[in-house]
Steps between C-alpha positions, in 0.01 A plus 500: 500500500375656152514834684885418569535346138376828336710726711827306428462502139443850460796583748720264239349716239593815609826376565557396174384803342739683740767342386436549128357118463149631376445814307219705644160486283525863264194636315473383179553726230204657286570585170245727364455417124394774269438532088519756284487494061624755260393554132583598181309831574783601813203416710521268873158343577542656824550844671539402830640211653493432876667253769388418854711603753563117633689387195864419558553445127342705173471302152436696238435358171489711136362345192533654170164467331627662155650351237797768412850395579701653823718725277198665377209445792689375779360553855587447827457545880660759717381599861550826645484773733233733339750786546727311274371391219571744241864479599524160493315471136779785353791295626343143366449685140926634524561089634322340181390206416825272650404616809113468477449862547620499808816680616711290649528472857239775537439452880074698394448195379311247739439218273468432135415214267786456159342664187284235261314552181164401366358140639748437805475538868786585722449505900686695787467413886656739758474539896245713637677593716651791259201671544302689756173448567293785336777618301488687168608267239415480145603282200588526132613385143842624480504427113569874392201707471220240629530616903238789383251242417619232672521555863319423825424548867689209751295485839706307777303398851 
């Protein structure tokens, strides 16, 4: 009897799910949190940052140690393809301030935090799945002139 019991319920299952009564059970997402500070100096307390490859989601927070305001020490958070990062820190400098440093709509750009000043935190999350596992990616400051001190290696999977 327990034997038939079982067996009906799952068949009522499954035909529920069928028919769109029951969502199937997903993986859950992992987001992959990550932190990273700038200083008055144009320095990140890290060089390299790296994500596991089973992360569906990538948080990555910037705080501004410093005390200097944006317009004159602002940082940010820009990830890249290695091969692109010089380009994409000439075309933030041309896009000022308004636009973070950032060109607008520039496609090189993965994922970037806004622009803050001295004492606040900002925070950007993006999918994983824009990168490739082993990929060459690298981040910056795009404030003008800090991506030659302020830069890093990104290591996905």
């Amino acid at each position: 009897m327990d034997l038939r019991r079982s067996s009906l319920s799952a068949l009522a299952l499954t035909a529920a799910w069928l028919c769109g009564g029951i969502a199937p059970v997903q993986a859950a997402d992992k987001v992959c949190k990550l932190e990273i500070a700038g200083n008055d100096l144009m320095q990140f307390d890290k060089k390299e940052l790296t994500a596991p490859a089973d992360c569906t989601q990538i948080e990555v927070t910037l705080t501004h140690t410093g005390k200097l305001p944006m317009a004159a020490m602002g940082h940010d958070w820009a990830l890249v393809k290695s091969d692109d990062l010089t380009a994409v820190a000439n075309a933030g400098a041309a896009a000022g301030l308004q636009s973070n440093y950032i060109q607008p709509g520039d496609k090189r750009v993965i994922a970037a935090t806004k622009m803050i000043g001295g004492g606040q935190s900002t925070s950007v999350t993006f999918p994983a799945s824009l990168l490739m596992k082993g990929g060459s990616y690298m981040y910056l400051c795009t404030f003008p002139g800090h991506n030659a001190l302020m830069r890093g290696k990104f290591n996905f999977g």
